[in-house]
Biopython code that builds the backbone (N, CA, C, O; Angstrom):
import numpy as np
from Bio.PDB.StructureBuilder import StructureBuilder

atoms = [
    (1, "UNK", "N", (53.879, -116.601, -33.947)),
    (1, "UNK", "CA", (53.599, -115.594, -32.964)),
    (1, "UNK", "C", (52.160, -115.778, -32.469)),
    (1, "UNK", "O", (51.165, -116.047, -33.143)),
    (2, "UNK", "N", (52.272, -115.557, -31.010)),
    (2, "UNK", "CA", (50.401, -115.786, -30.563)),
    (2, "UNK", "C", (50.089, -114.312, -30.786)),
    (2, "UNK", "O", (50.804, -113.392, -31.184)),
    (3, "UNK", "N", (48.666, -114.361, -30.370)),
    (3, "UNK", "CA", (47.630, -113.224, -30.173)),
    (3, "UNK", "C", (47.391, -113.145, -29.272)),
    (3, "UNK", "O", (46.758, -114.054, -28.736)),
    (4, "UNK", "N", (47.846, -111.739, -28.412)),
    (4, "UNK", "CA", (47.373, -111.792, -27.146)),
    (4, "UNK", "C", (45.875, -111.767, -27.185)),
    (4, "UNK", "O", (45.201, -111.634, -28.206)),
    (5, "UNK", "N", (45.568, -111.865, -26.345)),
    (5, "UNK", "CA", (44.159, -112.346, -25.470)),
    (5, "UNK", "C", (43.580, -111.067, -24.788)),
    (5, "UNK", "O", (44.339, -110.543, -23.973)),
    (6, "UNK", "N", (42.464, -110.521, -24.966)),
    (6, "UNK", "CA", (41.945, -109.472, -24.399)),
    (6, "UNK", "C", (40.988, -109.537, -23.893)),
    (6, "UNK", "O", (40.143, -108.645, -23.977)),
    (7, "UNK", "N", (40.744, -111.266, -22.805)),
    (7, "UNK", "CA", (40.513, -111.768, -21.424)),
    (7, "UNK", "C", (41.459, -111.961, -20.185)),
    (7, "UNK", "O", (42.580, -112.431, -20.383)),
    (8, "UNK", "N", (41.193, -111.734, -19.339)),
    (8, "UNK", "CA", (42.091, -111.860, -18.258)),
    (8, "UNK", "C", (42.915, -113.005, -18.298)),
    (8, "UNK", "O", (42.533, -113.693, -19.245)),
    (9, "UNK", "N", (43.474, -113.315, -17.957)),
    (9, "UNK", "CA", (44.655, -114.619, -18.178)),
    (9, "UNK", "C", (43.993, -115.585, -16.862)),
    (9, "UNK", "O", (44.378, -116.753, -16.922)),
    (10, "UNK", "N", (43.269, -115.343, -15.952)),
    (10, "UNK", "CA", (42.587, -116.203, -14.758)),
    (10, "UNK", "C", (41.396, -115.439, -14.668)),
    (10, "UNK", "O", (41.472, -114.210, -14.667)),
    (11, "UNK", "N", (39.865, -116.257, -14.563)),
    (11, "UNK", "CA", (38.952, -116.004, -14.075)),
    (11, "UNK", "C", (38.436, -116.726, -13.441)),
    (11, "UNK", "O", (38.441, -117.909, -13.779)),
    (12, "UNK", "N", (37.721, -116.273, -12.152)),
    (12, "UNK", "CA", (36.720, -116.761, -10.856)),
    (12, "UNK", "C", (35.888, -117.128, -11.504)),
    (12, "UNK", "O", (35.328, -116.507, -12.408)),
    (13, "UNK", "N", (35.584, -118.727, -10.951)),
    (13, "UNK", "CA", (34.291, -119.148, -11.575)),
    (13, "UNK", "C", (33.418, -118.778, -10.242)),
    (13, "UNK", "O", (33.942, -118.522, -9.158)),
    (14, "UNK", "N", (32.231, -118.785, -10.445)),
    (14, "UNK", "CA", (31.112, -118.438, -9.716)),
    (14, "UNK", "C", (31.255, -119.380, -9.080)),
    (14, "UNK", "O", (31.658, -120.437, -9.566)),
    (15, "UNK", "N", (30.843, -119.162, -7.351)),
    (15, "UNK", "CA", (30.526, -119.686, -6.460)),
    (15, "UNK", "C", (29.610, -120.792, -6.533)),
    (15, "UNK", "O", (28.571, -120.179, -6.778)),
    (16, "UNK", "N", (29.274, -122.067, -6.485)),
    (16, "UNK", "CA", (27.880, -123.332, -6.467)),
    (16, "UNK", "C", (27.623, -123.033, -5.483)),
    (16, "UNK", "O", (28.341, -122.308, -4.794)),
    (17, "UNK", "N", (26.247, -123.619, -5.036)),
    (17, "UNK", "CA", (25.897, -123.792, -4.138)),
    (17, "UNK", "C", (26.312, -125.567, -3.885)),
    (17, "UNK", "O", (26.782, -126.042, -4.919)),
    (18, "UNK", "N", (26.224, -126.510, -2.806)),
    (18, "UNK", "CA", (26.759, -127.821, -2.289)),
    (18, "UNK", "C", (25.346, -127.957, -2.298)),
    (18, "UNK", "O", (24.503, -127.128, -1.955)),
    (19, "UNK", "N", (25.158, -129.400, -2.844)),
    (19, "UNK", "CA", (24.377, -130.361, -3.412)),
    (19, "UNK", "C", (23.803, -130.888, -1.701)),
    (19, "UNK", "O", (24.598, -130.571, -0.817)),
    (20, "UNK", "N", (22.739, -131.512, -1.306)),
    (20, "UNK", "CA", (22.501, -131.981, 0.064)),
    (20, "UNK", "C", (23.122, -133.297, 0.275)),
    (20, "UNK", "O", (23.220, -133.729, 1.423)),
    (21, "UNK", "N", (23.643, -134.119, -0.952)),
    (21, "UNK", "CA", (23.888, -135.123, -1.187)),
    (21, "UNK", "C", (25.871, -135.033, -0.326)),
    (21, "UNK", "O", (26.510, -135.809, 0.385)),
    (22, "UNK", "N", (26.146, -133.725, -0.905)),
    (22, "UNK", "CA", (27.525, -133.337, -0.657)),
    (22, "UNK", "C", (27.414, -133.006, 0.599)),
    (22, "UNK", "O", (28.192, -133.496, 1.418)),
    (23, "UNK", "N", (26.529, -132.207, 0.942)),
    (23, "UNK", "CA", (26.639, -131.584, 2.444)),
    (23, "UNK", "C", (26.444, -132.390, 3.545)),
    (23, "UNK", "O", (26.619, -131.997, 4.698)),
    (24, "UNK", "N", (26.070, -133.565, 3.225)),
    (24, "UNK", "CA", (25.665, -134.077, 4.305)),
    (24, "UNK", "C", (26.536, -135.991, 4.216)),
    (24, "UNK", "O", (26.134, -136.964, 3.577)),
    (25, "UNK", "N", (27.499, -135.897, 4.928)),
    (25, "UNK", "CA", (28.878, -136.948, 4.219)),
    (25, "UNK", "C", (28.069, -138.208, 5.712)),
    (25, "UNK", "O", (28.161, -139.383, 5.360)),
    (26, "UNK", "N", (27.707, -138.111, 6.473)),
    (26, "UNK", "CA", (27.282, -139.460, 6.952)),
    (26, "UNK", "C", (25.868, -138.703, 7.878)),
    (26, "UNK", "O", (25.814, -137.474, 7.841)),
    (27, "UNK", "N", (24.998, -139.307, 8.514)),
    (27, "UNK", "CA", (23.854, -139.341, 9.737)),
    (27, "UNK", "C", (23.831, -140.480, 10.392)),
    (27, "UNK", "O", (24.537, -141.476, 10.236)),
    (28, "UNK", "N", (22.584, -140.180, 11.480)),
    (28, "UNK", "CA", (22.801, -141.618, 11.961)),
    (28, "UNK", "C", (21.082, -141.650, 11.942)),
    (28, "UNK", "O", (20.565, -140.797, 11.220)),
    (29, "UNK", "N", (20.249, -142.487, 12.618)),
    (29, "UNK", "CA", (18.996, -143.300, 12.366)),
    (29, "UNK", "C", (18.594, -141.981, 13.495)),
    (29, "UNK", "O", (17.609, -141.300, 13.209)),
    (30, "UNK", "N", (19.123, -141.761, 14.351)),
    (30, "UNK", "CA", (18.394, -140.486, 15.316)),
    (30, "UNK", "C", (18.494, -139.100, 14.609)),
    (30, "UNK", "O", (17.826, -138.228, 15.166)),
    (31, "UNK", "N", (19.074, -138.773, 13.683)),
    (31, "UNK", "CA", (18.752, -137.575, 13.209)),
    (31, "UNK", "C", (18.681, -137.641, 11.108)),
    (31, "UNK", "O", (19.617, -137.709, 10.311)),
    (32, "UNK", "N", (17.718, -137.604, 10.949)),
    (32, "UNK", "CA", (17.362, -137.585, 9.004)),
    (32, "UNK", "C", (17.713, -136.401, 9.017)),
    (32, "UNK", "O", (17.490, -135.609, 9.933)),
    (33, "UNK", "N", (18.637, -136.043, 7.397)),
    (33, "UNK", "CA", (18.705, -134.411, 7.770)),
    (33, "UNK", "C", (17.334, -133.950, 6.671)),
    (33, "UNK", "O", (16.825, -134.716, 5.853)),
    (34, "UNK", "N", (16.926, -132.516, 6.913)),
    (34, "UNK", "CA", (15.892, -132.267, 5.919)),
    (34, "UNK", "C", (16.376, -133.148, 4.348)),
    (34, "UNK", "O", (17.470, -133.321, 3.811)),
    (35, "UNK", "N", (14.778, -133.618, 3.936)),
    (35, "UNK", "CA", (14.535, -133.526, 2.591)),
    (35, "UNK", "C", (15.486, -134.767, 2.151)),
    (35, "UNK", "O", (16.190, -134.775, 1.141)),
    (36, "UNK", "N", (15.334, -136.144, 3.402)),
    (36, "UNK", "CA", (16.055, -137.254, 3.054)),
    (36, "UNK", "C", (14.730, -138.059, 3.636)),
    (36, "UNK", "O", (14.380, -137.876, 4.802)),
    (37, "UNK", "N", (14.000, -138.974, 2.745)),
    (37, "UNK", "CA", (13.145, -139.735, 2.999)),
    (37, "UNK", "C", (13.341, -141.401, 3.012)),
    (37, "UNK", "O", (13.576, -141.977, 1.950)),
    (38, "UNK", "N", (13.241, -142.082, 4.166)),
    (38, "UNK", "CA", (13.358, -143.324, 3.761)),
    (38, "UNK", "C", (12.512, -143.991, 3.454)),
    (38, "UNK", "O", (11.451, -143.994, 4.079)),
    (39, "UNK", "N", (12.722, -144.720, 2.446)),
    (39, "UNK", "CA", (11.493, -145.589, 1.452)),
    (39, "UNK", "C", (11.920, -146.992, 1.764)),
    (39, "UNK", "O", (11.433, -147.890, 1.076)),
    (40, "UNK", "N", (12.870, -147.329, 2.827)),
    (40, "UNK", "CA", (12.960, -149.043, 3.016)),
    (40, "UNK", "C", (13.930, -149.455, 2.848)),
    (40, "UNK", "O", (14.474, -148.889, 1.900)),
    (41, "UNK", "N", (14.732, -150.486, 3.448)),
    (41, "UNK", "CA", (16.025, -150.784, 3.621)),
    (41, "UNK", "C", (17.166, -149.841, 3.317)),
    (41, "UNK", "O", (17.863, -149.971, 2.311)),
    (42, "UNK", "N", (17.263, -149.298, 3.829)),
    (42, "UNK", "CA", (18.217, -148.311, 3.581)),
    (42, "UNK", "C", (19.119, -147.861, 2.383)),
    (42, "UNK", "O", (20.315, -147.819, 2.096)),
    (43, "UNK", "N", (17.231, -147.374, 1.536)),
    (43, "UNK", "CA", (16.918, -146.596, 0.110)),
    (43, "UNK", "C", (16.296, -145.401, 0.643)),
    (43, "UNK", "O", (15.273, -145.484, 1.322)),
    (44, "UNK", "N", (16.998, -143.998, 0.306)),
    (44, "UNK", "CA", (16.305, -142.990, 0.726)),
    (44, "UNK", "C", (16.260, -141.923, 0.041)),
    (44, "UNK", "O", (17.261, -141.212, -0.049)),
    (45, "UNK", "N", (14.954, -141.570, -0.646)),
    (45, "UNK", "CA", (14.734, -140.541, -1.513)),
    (45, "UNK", "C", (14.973, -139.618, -1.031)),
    (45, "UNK", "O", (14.586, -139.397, 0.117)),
    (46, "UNK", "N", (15.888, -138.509, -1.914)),
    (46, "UNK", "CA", (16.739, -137.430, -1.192)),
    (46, "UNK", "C", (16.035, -136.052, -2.393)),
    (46, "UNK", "O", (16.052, -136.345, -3.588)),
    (47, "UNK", "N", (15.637, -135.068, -2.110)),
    (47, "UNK", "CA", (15.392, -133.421, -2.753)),
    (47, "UNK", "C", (16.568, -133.119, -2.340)),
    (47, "UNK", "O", (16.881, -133.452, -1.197)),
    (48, "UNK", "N", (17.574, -132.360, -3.239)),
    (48, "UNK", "CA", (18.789, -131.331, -3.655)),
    (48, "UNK", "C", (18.785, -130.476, -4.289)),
    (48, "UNK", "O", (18.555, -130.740, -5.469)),
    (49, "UNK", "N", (18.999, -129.131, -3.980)),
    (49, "UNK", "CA", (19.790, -128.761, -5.092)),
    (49, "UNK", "C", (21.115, -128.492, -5.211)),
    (49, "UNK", "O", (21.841, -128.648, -4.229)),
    (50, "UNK", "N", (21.662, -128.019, -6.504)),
    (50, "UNK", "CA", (23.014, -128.162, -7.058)),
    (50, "UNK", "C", (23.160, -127.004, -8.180)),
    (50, "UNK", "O", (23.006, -127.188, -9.387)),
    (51, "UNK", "N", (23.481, -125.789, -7.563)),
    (51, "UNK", "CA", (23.865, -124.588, -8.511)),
    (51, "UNK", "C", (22.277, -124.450, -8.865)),
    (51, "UNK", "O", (21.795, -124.528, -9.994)),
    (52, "UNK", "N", (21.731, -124.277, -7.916)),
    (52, "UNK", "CA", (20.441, -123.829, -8.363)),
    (52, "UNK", "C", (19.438, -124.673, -8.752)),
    (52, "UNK", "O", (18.233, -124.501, -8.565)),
    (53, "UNK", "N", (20.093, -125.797, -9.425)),
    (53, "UNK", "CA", (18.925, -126.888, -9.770)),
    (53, "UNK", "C", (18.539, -127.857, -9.008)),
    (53, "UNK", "O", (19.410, -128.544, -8.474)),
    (54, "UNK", "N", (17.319, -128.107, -8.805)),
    (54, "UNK", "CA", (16.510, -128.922, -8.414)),
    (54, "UNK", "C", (16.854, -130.397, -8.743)),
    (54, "UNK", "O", (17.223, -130.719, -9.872)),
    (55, "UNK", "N", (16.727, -131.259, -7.758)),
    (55, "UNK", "CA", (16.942, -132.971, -8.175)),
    (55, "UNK", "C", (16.585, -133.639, -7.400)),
    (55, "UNK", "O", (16.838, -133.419, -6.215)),
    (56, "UNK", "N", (15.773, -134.835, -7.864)),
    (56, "UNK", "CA", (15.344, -136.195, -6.785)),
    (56, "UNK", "C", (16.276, -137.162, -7.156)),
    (56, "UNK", "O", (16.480, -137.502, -8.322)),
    (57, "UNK", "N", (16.992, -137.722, -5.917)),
    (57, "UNK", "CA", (18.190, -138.972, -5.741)),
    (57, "UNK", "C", (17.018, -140.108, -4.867)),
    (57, "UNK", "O", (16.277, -139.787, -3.938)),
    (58, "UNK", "N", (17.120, -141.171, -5.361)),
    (58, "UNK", "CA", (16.868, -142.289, -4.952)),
    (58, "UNK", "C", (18.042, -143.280, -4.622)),
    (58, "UNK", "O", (18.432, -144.116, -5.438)),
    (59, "UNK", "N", (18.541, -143.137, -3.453)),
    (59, "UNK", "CA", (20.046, -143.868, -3.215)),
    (59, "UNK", "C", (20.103, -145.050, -2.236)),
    (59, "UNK", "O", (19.383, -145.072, -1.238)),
    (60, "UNK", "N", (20.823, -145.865, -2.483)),
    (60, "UNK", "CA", (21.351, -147.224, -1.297)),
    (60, "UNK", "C", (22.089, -146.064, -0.694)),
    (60, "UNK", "O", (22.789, -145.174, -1.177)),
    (61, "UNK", "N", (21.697, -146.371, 0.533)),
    (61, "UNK", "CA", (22.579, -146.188, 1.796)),
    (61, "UNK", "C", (23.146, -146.972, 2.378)),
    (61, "UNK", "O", (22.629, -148.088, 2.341)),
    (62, "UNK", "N", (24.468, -146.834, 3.203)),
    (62, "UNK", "CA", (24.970, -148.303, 4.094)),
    (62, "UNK", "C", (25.147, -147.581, 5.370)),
    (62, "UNK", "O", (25.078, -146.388, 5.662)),
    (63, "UNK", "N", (25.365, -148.524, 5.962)),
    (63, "UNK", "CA", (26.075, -148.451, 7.963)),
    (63, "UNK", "C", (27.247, -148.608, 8.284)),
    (63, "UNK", "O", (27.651, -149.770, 8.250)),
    (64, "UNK", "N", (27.883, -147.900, 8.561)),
    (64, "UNK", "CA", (29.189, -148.712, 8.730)),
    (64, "UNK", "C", (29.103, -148.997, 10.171)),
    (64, "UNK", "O", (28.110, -149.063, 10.896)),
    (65, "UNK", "N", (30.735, -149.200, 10.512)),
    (65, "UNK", "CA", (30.812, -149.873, 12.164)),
    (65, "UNK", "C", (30.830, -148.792, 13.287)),
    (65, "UNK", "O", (31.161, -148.848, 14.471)),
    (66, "UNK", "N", (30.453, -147.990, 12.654)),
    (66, "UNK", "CA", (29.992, -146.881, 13.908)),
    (66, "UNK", "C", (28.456, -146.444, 14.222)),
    (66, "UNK", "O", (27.916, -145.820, 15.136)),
    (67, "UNK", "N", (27.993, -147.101, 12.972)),
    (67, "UNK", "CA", (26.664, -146.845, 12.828)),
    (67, "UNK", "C", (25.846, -145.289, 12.105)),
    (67, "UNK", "O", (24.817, -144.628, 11.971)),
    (68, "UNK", "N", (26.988, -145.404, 11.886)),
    (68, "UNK", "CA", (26.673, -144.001, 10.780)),
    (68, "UNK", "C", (26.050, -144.276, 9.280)),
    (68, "UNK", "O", (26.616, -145.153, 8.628)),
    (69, "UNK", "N", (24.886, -143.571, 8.656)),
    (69, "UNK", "CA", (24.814, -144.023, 7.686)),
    (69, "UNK", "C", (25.647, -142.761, 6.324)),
    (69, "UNK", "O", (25.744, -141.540, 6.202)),
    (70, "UNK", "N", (26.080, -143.986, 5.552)),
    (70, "UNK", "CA", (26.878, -142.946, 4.332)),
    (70, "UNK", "C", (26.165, -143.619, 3.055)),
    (70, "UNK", "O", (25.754, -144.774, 2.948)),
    (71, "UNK", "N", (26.133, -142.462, 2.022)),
    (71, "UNK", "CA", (25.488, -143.106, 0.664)),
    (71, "UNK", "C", (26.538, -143.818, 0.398)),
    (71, "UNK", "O", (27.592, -143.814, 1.035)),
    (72, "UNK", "N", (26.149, -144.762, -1.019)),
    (72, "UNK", "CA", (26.991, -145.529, -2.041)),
    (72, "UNK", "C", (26.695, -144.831, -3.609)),
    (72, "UNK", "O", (26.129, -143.757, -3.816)),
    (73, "UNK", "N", (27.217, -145.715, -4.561)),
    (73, "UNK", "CA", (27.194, -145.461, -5.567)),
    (73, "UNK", "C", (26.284, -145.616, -6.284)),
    (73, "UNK", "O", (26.192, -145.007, -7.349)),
    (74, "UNK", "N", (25.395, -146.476, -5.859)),
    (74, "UNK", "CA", (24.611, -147.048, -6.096)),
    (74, "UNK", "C", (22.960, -146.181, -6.352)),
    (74, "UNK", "O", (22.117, -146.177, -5.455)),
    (75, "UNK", "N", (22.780, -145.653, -7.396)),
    (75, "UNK", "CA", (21.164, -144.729, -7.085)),
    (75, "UNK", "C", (21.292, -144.078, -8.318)),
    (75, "UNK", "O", (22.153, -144.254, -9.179)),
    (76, "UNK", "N", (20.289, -143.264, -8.310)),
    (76, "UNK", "CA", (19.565, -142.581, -9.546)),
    (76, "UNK", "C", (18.972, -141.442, -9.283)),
    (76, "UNK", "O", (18.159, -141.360, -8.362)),
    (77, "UNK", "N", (19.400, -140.066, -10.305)),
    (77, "UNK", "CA", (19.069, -138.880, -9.943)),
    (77, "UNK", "C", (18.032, -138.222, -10.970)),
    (77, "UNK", "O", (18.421, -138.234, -12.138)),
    (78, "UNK", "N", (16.924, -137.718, -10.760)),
    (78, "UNK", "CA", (16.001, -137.619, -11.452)),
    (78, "UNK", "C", (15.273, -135.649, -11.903)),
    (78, "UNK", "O", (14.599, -135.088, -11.039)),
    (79, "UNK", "N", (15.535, -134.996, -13.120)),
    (79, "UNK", "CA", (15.187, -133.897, -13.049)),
    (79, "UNK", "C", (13.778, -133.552, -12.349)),
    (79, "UNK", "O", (13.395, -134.591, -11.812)),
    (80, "UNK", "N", (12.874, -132.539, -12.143)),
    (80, "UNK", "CA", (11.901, -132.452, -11.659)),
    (80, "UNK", "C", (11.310, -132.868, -12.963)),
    (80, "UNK", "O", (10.778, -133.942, -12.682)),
    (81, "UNK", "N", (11.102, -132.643, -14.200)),
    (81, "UNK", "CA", (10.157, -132.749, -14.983)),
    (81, "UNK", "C", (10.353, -134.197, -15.266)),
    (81, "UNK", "O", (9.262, -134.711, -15.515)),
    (82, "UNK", "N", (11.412, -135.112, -15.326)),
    (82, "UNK", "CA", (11.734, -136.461, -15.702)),
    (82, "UNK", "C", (10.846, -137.189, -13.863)),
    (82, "UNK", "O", (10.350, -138.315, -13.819)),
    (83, "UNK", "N", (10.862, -136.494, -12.966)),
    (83, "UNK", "CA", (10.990, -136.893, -11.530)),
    (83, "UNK", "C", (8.320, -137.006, -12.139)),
    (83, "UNK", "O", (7.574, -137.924, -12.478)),
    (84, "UNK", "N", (8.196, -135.992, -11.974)),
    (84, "UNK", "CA", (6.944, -135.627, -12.495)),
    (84, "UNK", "C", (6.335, -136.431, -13.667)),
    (84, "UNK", "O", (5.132, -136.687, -13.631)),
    (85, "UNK", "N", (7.169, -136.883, -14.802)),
    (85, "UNK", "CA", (6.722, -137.685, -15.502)),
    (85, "UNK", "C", (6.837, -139.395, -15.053)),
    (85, "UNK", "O", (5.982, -140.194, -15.434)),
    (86, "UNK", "N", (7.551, -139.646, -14.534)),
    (86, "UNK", "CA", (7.743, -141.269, -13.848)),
    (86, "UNK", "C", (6.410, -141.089, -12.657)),
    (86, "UNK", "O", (5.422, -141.824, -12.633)),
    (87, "UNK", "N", (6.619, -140.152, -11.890)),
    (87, "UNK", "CA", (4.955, -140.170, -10.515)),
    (87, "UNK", "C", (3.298, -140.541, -11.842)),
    (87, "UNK", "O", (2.333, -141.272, -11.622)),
    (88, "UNK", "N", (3.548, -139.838, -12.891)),
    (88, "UNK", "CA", (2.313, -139.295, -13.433)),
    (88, "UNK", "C", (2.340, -140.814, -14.316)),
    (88, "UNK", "O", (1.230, -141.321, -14.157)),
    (89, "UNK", "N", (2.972, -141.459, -14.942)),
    (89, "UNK", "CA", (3.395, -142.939, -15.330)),
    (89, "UNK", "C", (2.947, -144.135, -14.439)),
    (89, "UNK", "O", (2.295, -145.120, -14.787)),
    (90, "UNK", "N", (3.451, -143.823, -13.197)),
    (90, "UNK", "CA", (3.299, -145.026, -12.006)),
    (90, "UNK", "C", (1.586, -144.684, -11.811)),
    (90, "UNK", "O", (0.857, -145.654, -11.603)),
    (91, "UNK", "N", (1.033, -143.445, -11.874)),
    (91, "UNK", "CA", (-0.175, -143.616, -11.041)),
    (91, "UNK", "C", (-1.279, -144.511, -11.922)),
    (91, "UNK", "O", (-2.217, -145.246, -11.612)),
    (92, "UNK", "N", (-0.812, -144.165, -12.908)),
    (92, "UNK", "CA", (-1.583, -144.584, -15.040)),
    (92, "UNK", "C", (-1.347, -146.575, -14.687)),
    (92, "UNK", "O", (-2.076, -147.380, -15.265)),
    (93, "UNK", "N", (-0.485, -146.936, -13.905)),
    (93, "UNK", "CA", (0.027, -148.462, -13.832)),
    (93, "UNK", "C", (-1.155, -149.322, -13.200)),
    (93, "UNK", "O", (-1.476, -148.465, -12.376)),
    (94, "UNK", "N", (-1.549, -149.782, -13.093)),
    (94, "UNK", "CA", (-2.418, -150.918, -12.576)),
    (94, "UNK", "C", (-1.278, -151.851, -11.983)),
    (94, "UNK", "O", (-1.138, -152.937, -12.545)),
    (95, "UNK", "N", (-0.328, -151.508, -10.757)),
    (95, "UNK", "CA", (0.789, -152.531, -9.804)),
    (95, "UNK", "C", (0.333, -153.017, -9.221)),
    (95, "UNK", "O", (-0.791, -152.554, -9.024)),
    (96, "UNK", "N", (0.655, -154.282, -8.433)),
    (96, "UNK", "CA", (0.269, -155.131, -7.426)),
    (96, "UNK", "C", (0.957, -154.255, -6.547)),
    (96, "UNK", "O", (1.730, -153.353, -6.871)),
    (97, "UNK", "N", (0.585, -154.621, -5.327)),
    (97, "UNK", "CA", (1.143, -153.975, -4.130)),
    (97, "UNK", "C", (1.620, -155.223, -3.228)),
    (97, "UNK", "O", (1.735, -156.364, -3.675)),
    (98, "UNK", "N", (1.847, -154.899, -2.077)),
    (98, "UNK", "CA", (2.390, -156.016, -1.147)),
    (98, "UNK", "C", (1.351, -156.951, -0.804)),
    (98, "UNK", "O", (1.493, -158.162, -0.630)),
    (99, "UNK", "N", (0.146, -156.183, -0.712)),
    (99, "UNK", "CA", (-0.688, -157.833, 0.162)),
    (99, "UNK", "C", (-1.434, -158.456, -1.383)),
    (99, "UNK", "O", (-2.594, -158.847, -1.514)),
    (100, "UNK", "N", (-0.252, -158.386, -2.542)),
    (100, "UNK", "CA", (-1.093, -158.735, -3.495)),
    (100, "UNK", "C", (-1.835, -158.622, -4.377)),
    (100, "UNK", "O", (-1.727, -159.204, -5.457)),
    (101, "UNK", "N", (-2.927, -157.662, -3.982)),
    (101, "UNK", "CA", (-3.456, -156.884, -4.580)),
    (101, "UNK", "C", (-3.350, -156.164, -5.697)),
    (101, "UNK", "O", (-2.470, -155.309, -5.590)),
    (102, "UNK", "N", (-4.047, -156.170, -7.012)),
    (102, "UNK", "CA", (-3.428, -154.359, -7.995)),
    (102, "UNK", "C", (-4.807, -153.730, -8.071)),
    (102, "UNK", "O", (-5.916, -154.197, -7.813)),
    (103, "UNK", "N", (-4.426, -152.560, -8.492)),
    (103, "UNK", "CA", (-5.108, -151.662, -8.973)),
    (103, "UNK", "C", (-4.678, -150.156, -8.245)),
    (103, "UNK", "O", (-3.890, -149.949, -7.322)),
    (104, "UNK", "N", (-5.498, -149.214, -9.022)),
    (104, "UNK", "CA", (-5.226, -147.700, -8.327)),
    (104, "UNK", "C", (-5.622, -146.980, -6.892)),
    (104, "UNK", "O", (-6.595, -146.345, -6.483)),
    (105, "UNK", "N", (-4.399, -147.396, -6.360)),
    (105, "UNK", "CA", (-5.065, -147.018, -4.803)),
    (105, "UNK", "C", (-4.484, -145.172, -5.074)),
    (105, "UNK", "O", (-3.856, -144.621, -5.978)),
    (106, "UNK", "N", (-5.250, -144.573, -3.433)),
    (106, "UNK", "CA", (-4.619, -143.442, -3.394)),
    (106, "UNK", "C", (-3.478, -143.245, -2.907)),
    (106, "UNK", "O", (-3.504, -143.537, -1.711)),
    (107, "UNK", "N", (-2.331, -142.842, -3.285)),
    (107, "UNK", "CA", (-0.526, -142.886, -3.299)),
    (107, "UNK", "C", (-0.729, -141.553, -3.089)),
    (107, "UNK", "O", (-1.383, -140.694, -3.680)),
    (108, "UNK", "N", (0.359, -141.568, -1.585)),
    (108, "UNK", "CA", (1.056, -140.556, -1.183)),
    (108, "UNK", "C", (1.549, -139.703, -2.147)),
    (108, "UNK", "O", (2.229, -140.049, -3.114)),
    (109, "UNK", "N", (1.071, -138.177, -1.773)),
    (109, "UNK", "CA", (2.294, -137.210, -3.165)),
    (109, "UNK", "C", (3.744, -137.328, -3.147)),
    (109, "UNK", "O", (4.625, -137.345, -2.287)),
    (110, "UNK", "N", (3.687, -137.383, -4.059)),
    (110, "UNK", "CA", (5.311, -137.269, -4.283)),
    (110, "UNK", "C", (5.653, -136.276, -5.181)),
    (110, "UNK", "O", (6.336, -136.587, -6.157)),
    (111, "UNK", "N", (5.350, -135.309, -5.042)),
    (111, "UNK", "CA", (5.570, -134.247, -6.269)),
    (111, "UNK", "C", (6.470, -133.484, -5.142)),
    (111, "UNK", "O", (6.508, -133.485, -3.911)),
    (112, "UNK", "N", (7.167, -132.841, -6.185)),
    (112, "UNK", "CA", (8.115, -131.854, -5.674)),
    (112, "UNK", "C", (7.939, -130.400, -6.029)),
    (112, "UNK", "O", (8.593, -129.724, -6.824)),
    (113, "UNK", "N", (6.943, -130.073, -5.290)),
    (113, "UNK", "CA", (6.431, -128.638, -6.328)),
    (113, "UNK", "C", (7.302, -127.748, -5.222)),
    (113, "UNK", "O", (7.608, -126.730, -5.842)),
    (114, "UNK", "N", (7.659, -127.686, -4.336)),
    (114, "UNK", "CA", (8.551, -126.853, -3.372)),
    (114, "UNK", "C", (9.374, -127.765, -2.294)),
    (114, "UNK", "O", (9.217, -128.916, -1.886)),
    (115, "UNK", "N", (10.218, -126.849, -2.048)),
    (115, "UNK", "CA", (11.453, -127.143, -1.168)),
    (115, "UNK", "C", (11.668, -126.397, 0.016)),
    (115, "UNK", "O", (12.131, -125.272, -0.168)),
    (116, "UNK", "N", (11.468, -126.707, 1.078)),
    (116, "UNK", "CA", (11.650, -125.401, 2.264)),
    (116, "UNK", "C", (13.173, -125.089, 2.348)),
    (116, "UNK", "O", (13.582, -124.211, 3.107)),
]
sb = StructureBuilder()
sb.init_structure("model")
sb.init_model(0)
sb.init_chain("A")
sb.init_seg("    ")
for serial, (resi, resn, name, xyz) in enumerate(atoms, 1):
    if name == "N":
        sb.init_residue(resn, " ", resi, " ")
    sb.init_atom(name, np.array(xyz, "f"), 0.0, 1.0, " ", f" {name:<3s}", serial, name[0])
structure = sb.get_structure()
């Protein structure tokens, strides 16, 4: 014999909020939607959130034959405090840069302390 249950037999899960990653299924080169940055060949650091939480995506993008761009599978999603510890890591690096060069130049922020 079971035990009835003195929970409803169906409950509503709470509403999410849609991720920017979700909301936004292709663009094209004339319109970036907010809080999609391109960093170069069509790699573009993306701010989301997702049920409230905060996230940096670093993703391949492609083109297709309409010229639309759509993500791939291809990328990496980063908490703010994991996102904050890799910026605060890279600046500590002594990298070469493109013309060759290393050492600590001054680098654009990349912190994500707000989201409009």
């Amino acid at each position: 014999m079971k035990r009835a249950s003195l929970e409803p037999a169906t409950l509503a899960a709470p509403a999410k909020r849609s991720s920017a990653l979700n909301n936004t299924d292709s663009f094209t080169s004339d319109y970036t939607p907010p809080h999609y940055y391109l960093l170069g060949e069509e790699i573009y650091g993306v701010v989301s959130d997702f049920g409230d939480v905060l996230n940096v995506h670093i993703r391949k993008f492609r083109r297709d034959e309409n010229g639309e761009i759509l993500p791939t599978k291809n990328g990496v999603g980063f908490s703010p405090y994991a996102w904050e510890s890799l910026i605060t890591e890279m600046d500590n690096l002594s990298l070469p840069f493109r013309d060759g060069k290393s050492g600590n130049r001054q680098r654009q922020s990349l912190s994500i302390n707000s989201v409009d």
